[in-house]
C-alpha positions, 0 to 999 in steps of 0.5 A: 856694364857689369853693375849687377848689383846696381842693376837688380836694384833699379829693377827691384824698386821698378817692380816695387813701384809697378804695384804702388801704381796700381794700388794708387788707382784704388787711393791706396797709398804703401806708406800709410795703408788705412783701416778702410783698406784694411777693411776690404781684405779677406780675414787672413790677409788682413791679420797678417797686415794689422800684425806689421802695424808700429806702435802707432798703428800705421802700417807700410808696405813694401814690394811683397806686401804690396803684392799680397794685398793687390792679391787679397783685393782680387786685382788681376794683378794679384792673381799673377803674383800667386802664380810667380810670388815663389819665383819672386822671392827666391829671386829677390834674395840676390837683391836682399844679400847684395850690398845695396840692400841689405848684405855683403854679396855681390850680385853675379852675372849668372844671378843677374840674368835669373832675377831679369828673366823672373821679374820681366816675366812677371810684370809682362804676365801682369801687364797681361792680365791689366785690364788697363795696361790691356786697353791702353796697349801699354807693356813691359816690351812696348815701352820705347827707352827700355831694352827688351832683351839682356845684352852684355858688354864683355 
């Protein structure tokens, strides 16, 4: 339908919310990171994370940070997004610049396929690496109402 822009940020918040489901089996809830999580990180992550606390010391994450603490607490996940988080973020600026975030750019077709192949490439490597997605045999191309190819109305 060529609502690029609408589509990279269903598929943004999908892989924002990939993340907060795994962080969830862990009790980790992104909008109120506790001090006993924090607790569990490597110096360096945790630094970084206890710099990004309020005034009031919570902490919130999104879908970057999200990703860096699953990379911190060493989830299989994790490891993938060490591979990919360059990928991601050069991707994720289309997102960022798009009018439904946080600019004035519409998001293009040609802008659209690269962010679609990235992110479908990296949560089908991390429903790979899932020890639990493995076991349940769930997966990105697997799920029935989702397309698992691109196709274009012209």
């Amino acid at each position: 339908m060529q609502h690029y822009d609408d589509a990279v940020a269903r598929l943004y918040r999908a892989t924002e919310l990939y993340a907060q489901f795994v962080l969830r089996r862990r009790d980790i809830y992104t909008a109120d990171i506790s001090e006993d999580t924090l607790s569990q990180l490597p110096e360096a992550h945790r630094k970084r994370l206890e710099s990004k606390q309020d005034a009031k010391g919570k902490l919130a994450i999104g879908l970057f940070e999200s990703y860096e603490l699953l990379s911190g607490l060493n989830e299989p996940i994790g490891q993938v997004w060490e591979r990919y988080k360059a990928q991601v973020n050069d991707v994720i600026q289309y997102r960022n610049l798009s009018w439904l975030a946080h600019g004035f750019e519409p998001v293009s077709r040609e802008q659209y396929v690269k962010f679609h192949t990235v992110l479908t490439e990296f949560i089908s490597q991390c429903d790979e690496a899932d020890p639990h997605f493995r076991k349940n045999k769930l997966r990105l191309d697997t799920y029935p109402d989702l397309p698992n190819t691109v196709c274009f109305m012209d």
